[in-house]
N, C-alpha and C positions, 0 to 999 in steps of 0.2 A: 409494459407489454399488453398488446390487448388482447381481452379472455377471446379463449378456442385457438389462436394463432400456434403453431408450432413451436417450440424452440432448436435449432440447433445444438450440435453435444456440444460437448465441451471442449472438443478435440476435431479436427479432420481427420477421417479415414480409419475410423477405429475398427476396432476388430476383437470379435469374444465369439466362442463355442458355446454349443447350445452344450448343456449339462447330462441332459438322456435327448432321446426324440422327440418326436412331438406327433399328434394326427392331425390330418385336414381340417379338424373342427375343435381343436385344442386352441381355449381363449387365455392361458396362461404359458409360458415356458420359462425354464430355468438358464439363467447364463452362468458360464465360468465368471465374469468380470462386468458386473452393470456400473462400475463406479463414475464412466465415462459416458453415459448413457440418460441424457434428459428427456421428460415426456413434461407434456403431451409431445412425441414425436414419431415420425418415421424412421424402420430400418427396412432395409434389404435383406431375407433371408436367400442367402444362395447357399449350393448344394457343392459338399467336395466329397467325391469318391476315398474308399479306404486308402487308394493308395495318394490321396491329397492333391486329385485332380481335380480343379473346378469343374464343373458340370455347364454346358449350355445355359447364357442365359433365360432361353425360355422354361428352364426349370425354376426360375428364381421368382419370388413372391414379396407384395411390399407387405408390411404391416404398421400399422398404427402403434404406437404403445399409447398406453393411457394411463398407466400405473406401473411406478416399483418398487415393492417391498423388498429391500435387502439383494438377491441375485433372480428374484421372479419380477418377469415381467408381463403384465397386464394388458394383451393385445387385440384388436381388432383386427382380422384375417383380408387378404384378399383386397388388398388396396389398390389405388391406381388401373383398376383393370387388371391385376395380376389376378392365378389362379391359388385358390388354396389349396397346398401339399404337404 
């Protein structure tokens, strides 16, 4: 593979919880489940209401990862033109 290129997870369409919040300028966050989770890569952070209603995608933000230690993962905010939230 060649260096900087991406990689795909491991999985299609996975899916993990963030562990607390996070702020607009938080370069690390914590997941429930990073085991399906390769970097360097991108996710999609989207937004689900308490009662577990997806949110608009223009709430949604890409991020980079760049690093995972264990369930933190090491990200670049505000990808793609998205906004950081």
């Amino acid at each position: 593979m060649a260096a900087g290129l991406a990689r795909a997870s491991s999985q299609e369409n996975i899916s993990t919880s963030l562990s607390a919040g996070i702020t607009d300028v938080a370069t690390t966050m914590t997941v429930a489940d990073a085991s399906k989770i390769q970097y360097p890569g991108y996710l999609v952070i989207d937004r689900v209401d308490a009662s577990g209603t997806l949110k608009s995608t223009s709430l949604w933000e890409f991020v980079k990862v760049t690093n995972i230690s264990g369930s933190d993962l090491t990200i670049t905010r505000g990808q793609g033109g998205s906004t950081q939230q």
